[in-house]
NUGUVO-715843 format. One line per 8 residues: their letters; for each residue x, z, y of N, C-alpha, C, O. Coordinates in steps of 0.001 Angstrom, whole numbers, padded with zeros to 6 digits. Layout:
BEGIN
A) X,Z,Y,X,Z,Y,X,Z,Y,X,Z,Y | ...
end
This chain:
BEGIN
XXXXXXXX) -015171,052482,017444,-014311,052266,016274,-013099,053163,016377,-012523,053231,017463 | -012716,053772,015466,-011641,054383,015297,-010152,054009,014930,-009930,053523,013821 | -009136,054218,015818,-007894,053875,014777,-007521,054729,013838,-007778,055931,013769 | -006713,053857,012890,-006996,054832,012081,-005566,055207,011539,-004587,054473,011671 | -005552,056609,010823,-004395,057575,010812,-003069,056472,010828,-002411,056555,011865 | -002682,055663,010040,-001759,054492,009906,-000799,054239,011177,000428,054235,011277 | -002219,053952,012455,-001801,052903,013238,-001499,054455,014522,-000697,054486,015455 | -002204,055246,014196,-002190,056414,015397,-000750,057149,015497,-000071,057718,016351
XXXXXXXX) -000669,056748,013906,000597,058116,013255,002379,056856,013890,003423,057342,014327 | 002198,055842,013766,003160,054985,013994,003796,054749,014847,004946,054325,014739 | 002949,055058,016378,003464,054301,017785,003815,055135,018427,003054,056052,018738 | 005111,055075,018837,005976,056051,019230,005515,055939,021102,004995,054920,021557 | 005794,057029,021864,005330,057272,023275,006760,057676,023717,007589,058491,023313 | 006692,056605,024891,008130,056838,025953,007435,056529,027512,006255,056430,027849 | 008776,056420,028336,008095,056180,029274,007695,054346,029578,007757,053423,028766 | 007305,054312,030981,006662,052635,030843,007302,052191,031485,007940,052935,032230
XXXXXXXX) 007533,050539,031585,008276,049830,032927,007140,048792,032901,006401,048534,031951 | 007145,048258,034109,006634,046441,034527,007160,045272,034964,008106,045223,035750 | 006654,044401,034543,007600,043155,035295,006766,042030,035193,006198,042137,034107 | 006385,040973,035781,005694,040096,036189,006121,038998,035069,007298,039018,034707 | 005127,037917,034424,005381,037278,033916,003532,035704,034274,002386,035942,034657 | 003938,034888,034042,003025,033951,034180,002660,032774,033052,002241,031623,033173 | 002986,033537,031982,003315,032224,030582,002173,033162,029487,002248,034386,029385 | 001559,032652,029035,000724,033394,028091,001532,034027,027253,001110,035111,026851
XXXXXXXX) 002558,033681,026871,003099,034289,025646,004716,035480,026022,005175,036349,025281 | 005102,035144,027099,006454,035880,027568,006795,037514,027783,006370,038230,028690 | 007622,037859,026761,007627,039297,026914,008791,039140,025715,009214,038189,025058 | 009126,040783,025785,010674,041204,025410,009969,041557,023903,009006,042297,023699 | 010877,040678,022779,010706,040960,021296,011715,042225,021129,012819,042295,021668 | 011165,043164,020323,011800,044762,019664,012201,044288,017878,011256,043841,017228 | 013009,044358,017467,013230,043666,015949,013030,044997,015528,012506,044907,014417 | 013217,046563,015923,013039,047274,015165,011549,047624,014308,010574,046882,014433
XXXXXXXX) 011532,048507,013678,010193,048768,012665,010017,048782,011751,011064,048919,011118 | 009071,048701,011081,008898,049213,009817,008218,047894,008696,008151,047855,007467 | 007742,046812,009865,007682,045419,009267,008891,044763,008381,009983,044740,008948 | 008835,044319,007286,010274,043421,006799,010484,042080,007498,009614,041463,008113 | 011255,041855,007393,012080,040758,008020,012520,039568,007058,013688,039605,006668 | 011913,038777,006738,012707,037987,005071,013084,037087,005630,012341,036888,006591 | 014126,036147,005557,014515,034669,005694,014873,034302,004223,015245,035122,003383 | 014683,032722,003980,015203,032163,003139,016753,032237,003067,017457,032805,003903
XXXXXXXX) 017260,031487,001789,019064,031343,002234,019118,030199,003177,020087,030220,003936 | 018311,029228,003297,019004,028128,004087,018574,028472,005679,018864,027613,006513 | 017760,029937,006220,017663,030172,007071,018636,031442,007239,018068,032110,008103 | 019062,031690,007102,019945,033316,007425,020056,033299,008734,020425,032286,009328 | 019655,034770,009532,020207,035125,010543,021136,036025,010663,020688,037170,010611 | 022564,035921,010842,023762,036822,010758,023160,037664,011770,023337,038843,011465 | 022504,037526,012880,022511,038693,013678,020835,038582,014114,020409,037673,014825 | 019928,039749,013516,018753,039181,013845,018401,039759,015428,017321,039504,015962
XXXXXXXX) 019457,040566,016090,019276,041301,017623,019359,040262,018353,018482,040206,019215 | 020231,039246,018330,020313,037999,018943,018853,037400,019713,017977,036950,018975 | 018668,037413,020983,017118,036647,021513,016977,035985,020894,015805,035947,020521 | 018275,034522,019992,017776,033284,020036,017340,033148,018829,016951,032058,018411 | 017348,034535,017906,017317,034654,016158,015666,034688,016178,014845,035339,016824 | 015552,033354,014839,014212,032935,014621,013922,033401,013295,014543,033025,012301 | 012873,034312,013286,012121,035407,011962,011596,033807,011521,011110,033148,012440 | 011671,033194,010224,011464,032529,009348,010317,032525,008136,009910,031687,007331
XXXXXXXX) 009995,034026,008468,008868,034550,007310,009112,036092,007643,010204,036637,007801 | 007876,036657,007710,007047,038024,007831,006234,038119,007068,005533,037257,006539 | 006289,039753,006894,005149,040316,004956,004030,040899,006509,004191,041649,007471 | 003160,040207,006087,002077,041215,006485,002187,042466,006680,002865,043079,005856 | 001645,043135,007671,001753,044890,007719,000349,045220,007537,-000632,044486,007651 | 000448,046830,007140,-001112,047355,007234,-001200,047619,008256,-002157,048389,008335 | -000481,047353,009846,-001636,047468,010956,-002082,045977,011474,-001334,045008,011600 | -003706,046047,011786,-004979,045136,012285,-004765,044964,013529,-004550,045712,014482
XXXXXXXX) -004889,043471,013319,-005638,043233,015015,-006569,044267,015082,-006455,045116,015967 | -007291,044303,014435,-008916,045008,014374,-008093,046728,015242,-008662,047359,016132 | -007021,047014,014772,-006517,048779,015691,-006081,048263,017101,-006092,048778,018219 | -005762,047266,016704,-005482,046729,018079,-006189,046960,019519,-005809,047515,020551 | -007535,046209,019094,-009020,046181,020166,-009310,047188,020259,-009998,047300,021273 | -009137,048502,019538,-009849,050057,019926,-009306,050194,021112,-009914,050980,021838 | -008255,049640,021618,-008251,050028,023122,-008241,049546,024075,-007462,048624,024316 | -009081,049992,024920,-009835,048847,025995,-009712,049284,027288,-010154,048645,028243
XXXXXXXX) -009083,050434,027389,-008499,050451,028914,-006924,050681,029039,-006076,050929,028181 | -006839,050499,030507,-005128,051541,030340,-005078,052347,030025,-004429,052496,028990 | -005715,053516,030653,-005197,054754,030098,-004805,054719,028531,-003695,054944,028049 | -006036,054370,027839,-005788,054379,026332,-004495,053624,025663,-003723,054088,024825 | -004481,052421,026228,-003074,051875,026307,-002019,052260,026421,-001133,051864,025664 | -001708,053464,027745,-000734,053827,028043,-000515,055628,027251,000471,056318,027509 | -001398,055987,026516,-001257,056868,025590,-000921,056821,024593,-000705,057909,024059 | -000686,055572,023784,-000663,055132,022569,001736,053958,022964,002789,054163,022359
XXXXXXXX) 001509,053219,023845,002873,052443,023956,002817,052893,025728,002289,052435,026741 | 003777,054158,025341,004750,053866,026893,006245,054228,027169,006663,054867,028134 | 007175,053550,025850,007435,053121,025667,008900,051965,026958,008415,051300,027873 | 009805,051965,026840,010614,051158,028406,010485,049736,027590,010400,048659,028179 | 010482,049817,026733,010128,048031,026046,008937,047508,025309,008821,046387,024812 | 007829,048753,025310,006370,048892,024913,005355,047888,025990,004469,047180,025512 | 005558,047931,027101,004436,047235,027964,005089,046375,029019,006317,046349,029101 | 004263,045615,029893,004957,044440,029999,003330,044214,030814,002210,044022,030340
XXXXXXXX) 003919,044362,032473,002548,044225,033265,002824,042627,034004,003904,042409,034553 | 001615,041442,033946,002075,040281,034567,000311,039463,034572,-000792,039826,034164 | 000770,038390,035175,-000989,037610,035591,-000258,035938,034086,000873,035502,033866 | -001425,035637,033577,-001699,034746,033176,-002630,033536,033767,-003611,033690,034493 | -002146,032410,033333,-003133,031139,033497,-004163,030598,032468,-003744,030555,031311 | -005631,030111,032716,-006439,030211,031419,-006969,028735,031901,-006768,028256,033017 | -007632,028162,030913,-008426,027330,031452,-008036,025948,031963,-008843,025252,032580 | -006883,025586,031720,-006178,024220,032457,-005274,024954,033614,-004473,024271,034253
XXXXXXXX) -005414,026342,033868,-004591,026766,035274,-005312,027127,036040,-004742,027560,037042 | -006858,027186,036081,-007924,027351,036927,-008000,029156,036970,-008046,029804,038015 | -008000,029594,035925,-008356,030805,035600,-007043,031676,035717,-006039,031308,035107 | -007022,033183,036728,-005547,033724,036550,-006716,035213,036080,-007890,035440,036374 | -005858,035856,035378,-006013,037363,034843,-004758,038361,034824,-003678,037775,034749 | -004715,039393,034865,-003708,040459,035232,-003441,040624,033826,-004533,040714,033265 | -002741,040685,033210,-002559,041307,031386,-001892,042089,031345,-001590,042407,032495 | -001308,042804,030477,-001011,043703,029728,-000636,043341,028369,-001440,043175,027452
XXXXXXXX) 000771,043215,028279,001283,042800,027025,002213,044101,026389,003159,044719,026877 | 001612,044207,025279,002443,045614,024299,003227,044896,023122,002972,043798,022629 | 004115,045667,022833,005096,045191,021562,004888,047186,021015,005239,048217,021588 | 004132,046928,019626,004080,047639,018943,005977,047594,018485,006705,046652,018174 | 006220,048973,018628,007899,049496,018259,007894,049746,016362,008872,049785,015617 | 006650,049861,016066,006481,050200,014982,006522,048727,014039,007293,048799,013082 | 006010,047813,014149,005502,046020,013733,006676,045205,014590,007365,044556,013803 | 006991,045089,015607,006874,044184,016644,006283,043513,017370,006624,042911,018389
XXXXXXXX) 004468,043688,016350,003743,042645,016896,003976,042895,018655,004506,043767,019343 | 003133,041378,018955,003112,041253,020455,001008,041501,020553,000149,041153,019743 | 000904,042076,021625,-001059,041835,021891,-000928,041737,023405,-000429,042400,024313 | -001582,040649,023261,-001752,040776,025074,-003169,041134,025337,-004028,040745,024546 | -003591,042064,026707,-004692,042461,026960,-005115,041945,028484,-004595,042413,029497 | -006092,040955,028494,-006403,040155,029645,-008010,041539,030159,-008946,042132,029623 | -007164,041321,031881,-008466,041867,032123,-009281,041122,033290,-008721,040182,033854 | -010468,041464,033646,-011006,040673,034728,-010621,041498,035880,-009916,042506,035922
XXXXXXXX) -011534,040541,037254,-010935,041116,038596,-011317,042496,039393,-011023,043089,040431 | -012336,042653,038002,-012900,044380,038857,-012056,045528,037613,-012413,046657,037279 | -010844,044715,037140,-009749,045494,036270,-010471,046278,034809,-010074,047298,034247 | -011718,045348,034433,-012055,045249,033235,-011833,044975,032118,-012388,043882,032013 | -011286,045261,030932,-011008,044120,029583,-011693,042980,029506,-012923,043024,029514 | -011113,041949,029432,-012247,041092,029335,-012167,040319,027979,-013224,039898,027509 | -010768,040059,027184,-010395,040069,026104,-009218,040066,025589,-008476,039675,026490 | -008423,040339,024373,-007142,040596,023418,-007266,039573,022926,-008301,038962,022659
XXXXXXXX) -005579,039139,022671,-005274,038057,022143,-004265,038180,021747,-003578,039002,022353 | -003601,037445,020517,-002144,037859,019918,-002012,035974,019449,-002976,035255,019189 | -001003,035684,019456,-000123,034385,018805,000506,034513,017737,000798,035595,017226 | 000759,033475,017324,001319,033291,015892,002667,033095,016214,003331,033639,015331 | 003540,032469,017232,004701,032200,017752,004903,032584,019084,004392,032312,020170 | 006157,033576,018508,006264,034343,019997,007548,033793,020975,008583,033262,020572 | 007254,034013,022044,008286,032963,023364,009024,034260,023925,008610,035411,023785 | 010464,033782,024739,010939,034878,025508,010972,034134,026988,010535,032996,027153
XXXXXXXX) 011429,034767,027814,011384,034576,029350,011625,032844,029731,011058,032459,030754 | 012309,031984,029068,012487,030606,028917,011681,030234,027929,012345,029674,027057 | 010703,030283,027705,009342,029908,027187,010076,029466,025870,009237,028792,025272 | 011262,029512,025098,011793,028942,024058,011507,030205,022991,011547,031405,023263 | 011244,029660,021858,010918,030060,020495,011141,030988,020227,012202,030609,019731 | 011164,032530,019964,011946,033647,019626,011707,033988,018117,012505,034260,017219 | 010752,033916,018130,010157,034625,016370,008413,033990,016114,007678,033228,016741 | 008325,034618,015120,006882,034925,014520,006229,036111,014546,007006,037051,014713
XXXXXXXX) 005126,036407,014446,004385,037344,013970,003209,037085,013075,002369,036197,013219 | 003284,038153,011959,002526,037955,010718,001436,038835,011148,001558,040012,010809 | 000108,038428,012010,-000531,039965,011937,-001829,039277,011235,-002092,038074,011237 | -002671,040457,010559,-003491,039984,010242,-004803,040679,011034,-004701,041480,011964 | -006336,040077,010320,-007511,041356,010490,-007739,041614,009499,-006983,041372,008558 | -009273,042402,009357,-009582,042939,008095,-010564,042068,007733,-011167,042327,006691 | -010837,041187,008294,-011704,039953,007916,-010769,039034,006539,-011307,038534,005551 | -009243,039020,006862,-008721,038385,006184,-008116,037027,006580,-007597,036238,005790
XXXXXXXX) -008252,036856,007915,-007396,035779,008764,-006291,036522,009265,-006087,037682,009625 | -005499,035218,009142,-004152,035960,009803,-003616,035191,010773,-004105,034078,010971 | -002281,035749,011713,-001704,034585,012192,-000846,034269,011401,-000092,035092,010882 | -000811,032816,011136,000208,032384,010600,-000297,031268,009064,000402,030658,008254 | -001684,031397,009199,-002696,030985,008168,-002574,029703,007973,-003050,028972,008841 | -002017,029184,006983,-002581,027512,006694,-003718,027227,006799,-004645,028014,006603 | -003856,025743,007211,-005174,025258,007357,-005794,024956,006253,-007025,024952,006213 | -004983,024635,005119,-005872,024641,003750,-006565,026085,003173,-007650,026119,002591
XXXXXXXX) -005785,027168,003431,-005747,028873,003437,-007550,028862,004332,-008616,028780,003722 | -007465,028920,005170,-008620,028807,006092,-009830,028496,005559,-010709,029292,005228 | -009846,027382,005493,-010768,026356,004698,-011269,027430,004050,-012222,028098,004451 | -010431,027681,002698,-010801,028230,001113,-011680,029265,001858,-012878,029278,001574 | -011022,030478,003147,-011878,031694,003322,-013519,031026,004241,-014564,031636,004012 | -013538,030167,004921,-014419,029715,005538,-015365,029301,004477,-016339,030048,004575 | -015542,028414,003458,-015904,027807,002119,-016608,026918,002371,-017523,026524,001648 | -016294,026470,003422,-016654,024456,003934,-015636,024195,004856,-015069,024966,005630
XXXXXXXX) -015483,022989,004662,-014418,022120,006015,-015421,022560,007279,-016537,023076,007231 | -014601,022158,008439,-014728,022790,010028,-014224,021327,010640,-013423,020443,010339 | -015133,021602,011623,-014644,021149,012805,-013640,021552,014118,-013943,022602,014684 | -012428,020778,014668,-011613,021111,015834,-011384,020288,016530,-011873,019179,016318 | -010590,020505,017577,-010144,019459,018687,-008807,019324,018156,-008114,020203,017643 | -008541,018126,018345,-007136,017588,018388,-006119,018579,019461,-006348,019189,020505 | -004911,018380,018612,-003583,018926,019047,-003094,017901,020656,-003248,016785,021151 | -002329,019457,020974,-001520,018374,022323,-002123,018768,023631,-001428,018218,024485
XXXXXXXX) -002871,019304,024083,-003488,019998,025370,-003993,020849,025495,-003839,021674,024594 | -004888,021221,026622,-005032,023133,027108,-005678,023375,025345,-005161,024074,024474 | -006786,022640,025257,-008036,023158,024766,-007682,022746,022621,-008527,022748,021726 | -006495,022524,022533,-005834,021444,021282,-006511,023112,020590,-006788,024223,021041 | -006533,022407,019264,-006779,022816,017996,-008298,024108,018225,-008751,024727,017262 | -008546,024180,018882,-009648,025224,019501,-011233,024775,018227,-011937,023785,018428 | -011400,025475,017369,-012504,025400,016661,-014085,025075,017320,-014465,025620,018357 | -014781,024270,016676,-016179,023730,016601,-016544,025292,016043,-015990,025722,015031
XXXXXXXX) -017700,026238,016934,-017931,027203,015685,-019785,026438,015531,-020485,026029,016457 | -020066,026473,014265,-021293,025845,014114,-021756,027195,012798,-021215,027982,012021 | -022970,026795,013208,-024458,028395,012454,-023898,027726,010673,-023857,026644,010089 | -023492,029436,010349,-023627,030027,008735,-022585,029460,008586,-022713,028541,007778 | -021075,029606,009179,-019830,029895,008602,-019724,030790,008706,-020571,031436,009323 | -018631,031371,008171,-017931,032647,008569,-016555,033012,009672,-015915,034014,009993 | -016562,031360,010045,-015569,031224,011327,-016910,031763,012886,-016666,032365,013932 | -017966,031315,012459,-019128,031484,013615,-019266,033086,013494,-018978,033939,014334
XXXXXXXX) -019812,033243,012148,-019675,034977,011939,-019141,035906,012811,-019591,036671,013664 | -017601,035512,012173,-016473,035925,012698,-016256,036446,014249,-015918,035674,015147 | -016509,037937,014459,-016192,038305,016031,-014952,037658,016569,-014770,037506,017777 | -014171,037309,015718,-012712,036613,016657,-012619,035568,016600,-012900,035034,015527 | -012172,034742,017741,-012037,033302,017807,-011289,032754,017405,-010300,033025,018086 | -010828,031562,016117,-009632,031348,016028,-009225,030001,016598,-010029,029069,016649 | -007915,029899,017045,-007488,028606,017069,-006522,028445,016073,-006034,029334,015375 | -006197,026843,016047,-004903,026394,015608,-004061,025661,016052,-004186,025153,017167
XXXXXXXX) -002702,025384,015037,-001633,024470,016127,-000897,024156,015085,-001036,024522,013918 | 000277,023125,015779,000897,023142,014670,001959,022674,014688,002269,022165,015766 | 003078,022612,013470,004677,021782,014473,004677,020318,014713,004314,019459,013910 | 005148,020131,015963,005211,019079,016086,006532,018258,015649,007596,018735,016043 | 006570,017360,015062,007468,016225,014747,007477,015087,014875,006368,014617,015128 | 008663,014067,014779,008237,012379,015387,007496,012105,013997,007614,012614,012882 | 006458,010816,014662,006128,010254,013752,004426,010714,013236,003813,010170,012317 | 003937,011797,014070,002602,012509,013861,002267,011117,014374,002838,010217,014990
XXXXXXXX) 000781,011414,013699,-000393,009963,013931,-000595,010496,015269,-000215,011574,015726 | -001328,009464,015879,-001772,009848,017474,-003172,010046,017568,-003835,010402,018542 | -003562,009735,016295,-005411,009888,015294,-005585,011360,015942,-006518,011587,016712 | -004551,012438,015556,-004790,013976,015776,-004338,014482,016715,-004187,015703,016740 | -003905,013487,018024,-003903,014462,019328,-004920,014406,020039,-005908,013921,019488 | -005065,014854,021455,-005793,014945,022640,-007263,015728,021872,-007575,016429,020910 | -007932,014937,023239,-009471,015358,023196,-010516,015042,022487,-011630,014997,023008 | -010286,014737,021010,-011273,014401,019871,-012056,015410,018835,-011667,016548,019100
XXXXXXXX) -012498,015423,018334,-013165,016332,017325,-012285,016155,016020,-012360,014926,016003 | -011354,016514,014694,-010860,016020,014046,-012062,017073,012834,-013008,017791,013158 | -011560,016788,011555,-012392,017696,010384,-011138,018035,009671,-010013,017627,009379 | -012026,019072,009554,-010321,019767,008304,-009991,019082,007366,-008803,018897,007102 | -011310,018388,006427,-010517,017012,005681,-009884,016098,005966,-009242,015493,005107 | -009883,015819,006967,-009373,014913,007542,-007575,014511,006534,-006763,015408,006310 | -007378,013207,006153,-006597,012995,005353,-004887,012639,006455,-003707,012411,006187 | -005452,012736,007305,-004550,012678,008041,-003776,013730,008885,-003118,013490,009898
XXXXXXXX) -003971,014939,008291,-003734,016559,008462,-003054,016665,007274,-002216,017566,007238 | -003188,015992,006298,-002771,016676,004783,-000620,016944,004847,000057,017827,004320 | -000244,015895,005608,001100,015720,005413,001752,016989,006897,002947,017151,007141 | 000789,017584,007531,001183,018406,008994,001351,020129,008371,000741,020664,007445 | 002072,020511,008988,002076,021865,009014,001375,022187,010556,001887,022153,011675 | -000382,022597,010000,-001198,023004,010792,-001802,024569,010155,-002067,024855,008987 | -001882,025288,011205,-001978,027088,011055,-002317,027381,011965,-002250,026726,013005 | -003089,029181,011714,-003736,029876,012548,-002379,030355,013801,-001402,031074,013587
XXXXXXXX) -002760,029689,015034,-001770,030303,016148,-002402,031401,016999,-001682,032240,017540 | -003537,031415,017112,-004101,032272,017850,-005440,032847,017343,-006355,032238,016787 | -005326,034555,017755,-006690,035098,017456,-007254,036186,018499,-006844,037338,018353 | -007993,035965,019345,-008869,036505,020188,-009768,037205,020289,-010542,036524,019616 | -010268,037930,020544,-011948,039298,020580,-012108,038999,022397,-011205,039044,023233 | -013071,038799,022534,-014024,038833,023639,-014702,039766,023307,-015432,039882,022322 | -014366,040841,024556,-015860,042058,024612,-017061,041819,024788,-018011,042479,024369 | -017086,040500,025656,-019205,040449,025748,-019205,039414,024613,-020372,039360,024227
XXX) -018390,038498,023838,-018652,038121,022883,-018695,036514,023263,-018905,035662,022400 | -018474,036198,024646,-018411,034840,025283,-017071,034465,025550,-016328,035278,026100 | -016608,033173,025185,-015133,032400,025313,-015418,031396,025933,-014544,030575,026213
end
């Protein structure tokens, strides 16, 4: 697959630094780029350089997860973001904590997006992954990211949004642990279709039913989702195609 002129022509090349991190999501947010930035009035950020300034709403950009995955080693990585605030070398936990992987986390200078690139132990890709809510070094809230694919999922997707592109209710696991909001994929959706895995999540507030946490199966109809702000948090590509 090719990237394409857009995403090639955009990403600026510097040099690289590393630094160890152990949180799936932790790495240094860049506000600059060519992405907009919108807040409401009752959200204003007087200073959006501020770590603790929370992006409120993001316009979609024309660069893809999908330019994302064209690159599957370092080298290619390090030709495209190198960058002193572009990469971001550290081990992750998968699996309940069972599972550690070496990653590779980039902040496109061009978007902001964040992609992290997990590899296995013979320093293979093994798969890319990007979040819908991005964390800084104190695992506390920093921003969003609006990215999409060319499938037409995004992060940041309502669960009613979903639905409509899927064109039947789905099955998930309940919110609240390792494996929370992680999709049922079952034959002739287009979530099963779908080369990327999605999960969801969602904010938490007092007063959620306890119907939609832990380790249950819930359905997207489910009438007890209707009053939650539940959305696409995560989207994944596995190279052999196994999660």
């Amino acid at each position: 697959m090719k990237l394409t002129l857009l995403f090639a022509s955009a990403l600026l090349l510097s040099a690289s630094s590393c630094s160890n991190s152990t949180d799936q999501n932790t790495t240094d947010e860049k506000k600059s780029g060519t992405i907009e930035n919108t807040t409401s009035d009752k959200n204003e950020v007087d200073n959006p350089d501020e770590p603790s300034a929370q992006v409120t709403k993001l316009e979609l950009s024309a660069f893809k997860f999908d330019d994302y995955i064209t690159l599957t080693t370092p080298e290619q990585i390090k030709a495209r973001f190198d960058g002193e605030d572009e990469v971001e070398h550290g081990t992750s936990l998968y699996q309940e904590g069972t599972v550690e992987y070496d990653h590779t986390i980039v902040t496109n200078p061009a978007t902001t997006h964040e992609v992290k690139y997990l590899w296995d132990d013979k320093g293979d890709l093994s798969f890319v992954e990007a979040n819908y809510i991005k964390y800084d070094e104190n695992f506390d809230e920093k921003g969003i990211q609006m990215l999409g694919t060319e499938s037409g999922v995004y992060l940041g997707m309502p669960l009613e949004e979903l639905v409509e592109w899927n064109g039947q209710d789905f099955d998930f696991y309940g919110f609240g642990w390792d494996y929370g909001g992680g999709i049922k994929r079952e034959k002739g959706t287009k979530l099963t279709d779908s080369k990327y895995v999605i999960r969801l999540d969602m904010r938490y507030k007092e007063g959620m039913p306890s119907a939609i946490m832990g380790d249950i199966l819930l359905n997207s109809s489910n009438e007890l989702l209707k009053d939650q702000e539940i959305f696409v948090s995560n989207i994944s590509y596995y190279l052999d195609g196994e999660q």
